[in-house]
N, C-alpha and C positions, 0 to 999 in steps of 0.2 A: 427182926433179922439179927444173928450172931453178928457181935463184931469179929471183925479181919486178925486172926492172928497175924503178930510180928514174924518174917521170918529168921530162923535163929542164925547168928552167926557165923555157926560151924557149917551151916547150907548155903550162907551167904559166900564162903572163901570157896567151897567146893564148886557151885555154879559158876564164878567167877573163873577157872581153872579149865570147868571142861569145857566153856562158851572159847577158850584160850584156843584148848587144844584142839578144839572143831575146826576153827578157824584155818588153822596149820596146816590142814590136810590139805586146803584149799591154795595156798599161798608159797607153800616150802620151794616150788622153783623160781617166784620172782625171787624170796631170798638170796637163794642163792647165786641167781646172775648179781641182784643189786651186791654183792659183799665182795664179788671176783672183779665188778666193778671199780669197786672202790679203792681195790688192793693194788691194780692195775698199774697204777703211775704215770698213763699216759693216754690219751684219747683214744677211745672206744665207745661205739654205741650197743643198745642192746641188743638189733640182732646179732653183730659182730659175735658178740659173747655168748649167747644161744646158740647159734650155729656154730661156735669152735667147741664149747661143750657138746651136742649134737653129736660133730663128728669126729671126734678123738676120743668121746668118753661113752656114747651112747645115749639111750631117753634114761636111762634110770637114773644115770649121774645126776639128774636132775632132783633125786629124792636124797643125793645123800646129806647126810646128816640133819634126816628125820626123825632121831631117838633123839637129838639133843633138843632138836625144837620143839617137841613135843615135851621135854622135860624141862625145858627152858616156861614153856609153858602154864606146867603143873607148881613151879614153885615162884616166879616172878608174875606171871598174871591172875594165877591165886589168892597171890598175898595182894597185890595192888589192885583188884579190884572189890576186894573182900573188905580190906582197908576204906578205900574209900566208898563202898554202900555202910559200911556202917558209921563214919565217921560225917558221910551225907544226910544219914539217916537223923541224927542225932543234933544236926546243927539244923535241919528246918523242923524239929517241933515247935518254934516260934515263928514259923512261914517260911517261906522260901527263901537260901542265903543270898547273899549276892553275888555278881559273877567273881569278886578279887578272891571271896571266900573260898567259892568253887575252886580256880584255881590253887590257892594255899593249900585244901585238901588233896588236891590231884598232885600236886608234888610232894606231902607226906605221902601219901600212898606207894608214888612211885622209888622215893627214896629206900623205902624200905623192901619193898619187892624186889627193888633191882639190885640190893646189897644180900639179898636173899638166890636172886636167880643168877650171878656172873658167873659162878663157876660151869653151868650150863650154857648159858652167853660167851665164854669165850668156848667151849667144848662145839659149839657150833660155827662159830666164825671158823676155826681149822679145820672143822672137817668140811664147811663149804669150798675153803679154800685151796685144801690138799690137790685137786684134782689140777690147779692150774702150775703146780709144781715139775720141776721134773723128775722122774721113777727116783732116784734115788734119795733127793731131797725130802719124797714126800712122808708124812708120819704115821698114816694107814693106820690109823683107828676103826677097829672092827665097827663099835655102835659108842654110844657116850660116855657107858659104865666102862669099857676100854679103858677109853678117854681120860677119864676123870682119874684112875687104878695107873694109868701111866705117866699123867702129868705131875701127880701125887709122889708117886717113883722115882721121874726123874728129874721133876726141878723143884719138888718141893711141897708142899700144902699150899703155904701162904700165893703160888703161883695162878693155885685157882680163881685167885680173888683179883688177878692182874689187870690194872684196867676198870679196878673197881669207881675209882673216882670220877674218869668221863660217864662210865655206864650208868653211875649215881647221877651225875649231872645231864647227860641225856633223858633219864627216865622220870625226871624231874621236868625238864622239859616240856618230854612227850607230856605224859600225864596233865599237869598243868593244862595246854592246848587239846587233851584228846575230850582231858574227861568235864574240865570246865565246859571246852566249846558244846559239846555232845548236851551237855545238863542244858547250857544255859539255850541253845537254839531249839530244843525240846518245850523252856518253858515259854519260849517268845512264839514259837508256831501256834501251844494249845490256847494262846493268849490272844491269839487272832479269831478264836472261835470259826475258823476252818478244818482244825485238823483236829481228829479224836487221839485214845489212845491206840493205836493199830501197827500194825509192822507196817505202812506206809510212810507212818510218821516216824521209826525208827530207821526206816532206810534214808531220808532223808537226813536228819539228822545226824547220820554217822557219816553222810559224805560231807557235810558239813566240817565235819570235824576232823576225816581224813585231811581235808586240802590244807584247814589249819595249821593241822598236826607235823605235814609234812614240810612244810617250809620250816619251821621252827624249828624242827630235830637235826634236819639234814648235816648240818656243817658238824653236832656234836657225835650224831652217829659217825660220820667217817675218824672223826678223831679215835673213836672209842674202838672202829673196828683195827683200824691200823696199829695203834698201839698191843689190842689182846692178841695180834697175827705176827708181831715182830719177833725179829730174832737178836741173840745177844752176838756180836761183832766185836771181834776179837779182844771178849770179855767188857765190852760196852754196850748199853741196849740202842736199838736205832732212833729210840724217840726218847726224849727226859720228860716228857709232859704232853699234855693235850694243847698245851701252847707254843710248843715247839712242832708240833704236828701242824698245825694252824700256819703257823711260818714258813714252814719248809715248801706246805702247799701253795700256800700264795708266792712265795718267791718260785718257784719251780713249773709251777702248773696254774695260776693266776688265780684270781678269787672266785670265781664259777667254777672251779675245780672241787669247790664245796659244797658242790649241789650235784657233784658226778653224780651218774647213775640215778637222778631224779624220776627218773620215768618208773624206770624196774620199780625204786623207791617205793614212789607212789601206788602202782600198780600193784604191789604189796600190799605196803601200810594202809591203802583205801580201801579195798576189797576184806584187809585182815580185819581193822577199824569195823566196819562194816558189818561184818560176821560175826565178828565178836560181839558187838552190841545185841543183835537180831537174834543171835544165841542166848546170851543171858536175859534178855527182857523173853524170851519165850519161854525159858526153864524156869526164870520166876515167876510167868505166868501160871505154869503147868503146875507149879508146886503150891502158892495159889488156890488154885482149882480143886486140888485132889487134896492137900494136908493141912491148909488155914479153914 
């Protein structure tokens, strides 16, 4: 029997990308309540905010700003999951790492993807956000390339990258808890000599790792969304930092305020989590199959 070709890298960051954007198709309207959520300031639950988008803005407002998450996608879950199969790859030819390693990999991967993907990260936090504005305020970005051509225009380059340092530290985070928890509850199931390799064992696993995931991120994702959704007041921004974000909320809105939108959150990131694993362990099956 042939051995197994490696898969090569460049298929390695491309599987990782579209197992992303598969995902998104699936998911783009909890984003979107969880980030109207978050922006809110003040107590709401999720149907509240379903049902006001519903009926002020219609079903499809529910897709907007599907060109960014989808490109949000292509260049931060590309890169960070590309990253870390190969940097996973390369640290078990001496057996399995262990979980602190896993983690360490899962927050390079994600630092780098997500210093990769903000300028699509914040292009989507606005255009989630646009709709709860009023007519006049709003910014009305046709799709992300818009977006990106106008944000570019009017406040600058370096604007795209706003919000780069919680989005780094968020995806730092995440990563760390998605891809560690994901690796490591994978190898303690097969360990049990109950669970083979199958998309059964990948669906558990990945809820595994959503519910991780999602406690861990939460407090820095609303930092991260508030700050790339702020505006500059009269020539001052509303937030100096992710630590001043942090304050304002616990003094103002108490410290569960940093878990707003938990549900939407989860109902997101679980299902995303989820999809996205179940997507890439199948395309590298597929690929696998037909080109190793």
């Amino acid at each position: 029997m042939s051995e197994e070709k490696p898969i090569p890298n460049s298929v390695k960051f491309a599987i990782g990308g579209l197992s992303g954007m598969g995902a998104t198709f699936f998911v783009q309207p909890l984003d979107l309540i969880k980030n109207r959520m978050q922006l809110s300031g003040q107590k709401t639950t999720t149907f509240a905010v379903a049902t006001s988008i519903l009926k002020n803005e219609g079903i499809l407002a529910f897709y907007n700003g599907l060109s960014a998450g989808l490109l949000r996608q292509a260049t931060y879950t590309t890169v960070r999951l590309g990253v870390y199969t190969w940097l996973f790859e390369a640290a078990s030819k001496e057996g399995q790492p262990k979980f602190i390693v896993k983690a360490a990999l899962g927050m390079i991967a994600g630092c780098i993807g997500s210093f990769v993907g903000t300028p699509a990260e914040l292009t989507l936090i606005r255009m989630t956000a646009d709709g709860r504005l009023p007519p006049d305020q709003r910014r009305n970005y046709k799709n992300v390339f818009d977006a990106i051509f106008r944000i570019v225009k009017e406040e600058g380059l370096f604007t795209l990258w706003r919000g780069a340092v919680p989005t780094m530290g968020r995806a730092m985070v995440v990563n760390a808890a998605q891809l560690a928890s994901y690796s490591q509850a994978k190898q303690m199931l097969l360990e049990t000599g109950r669970f083979k390799e199958n998309i059964t064992l990948h669906l558990i696993c990945s809820m595994i790792s959503g519910i991780v995931t999602t406690i861990a991120s939460m407090p820095v994702d609303i930092a991260k969304t508030r700050i790339q959704n702020m505006k500059i007041i009269d020539g001052k921004p509303e937030y100096t930092g992710a630590l001043d974000v942090f304050n304002k909320i616990i003094t103002k809105e108490g410290p569960f305020a940093l878990w707003k939108g938990f549900l939407p959150y989860y109902a997101r990131l679980g299902p995303h989590t989820v999809l996205t694993f179940i997507f890439l362990e199948q395309l590298n099956k597929t690929y696998r199959r037909y080109f190793s």
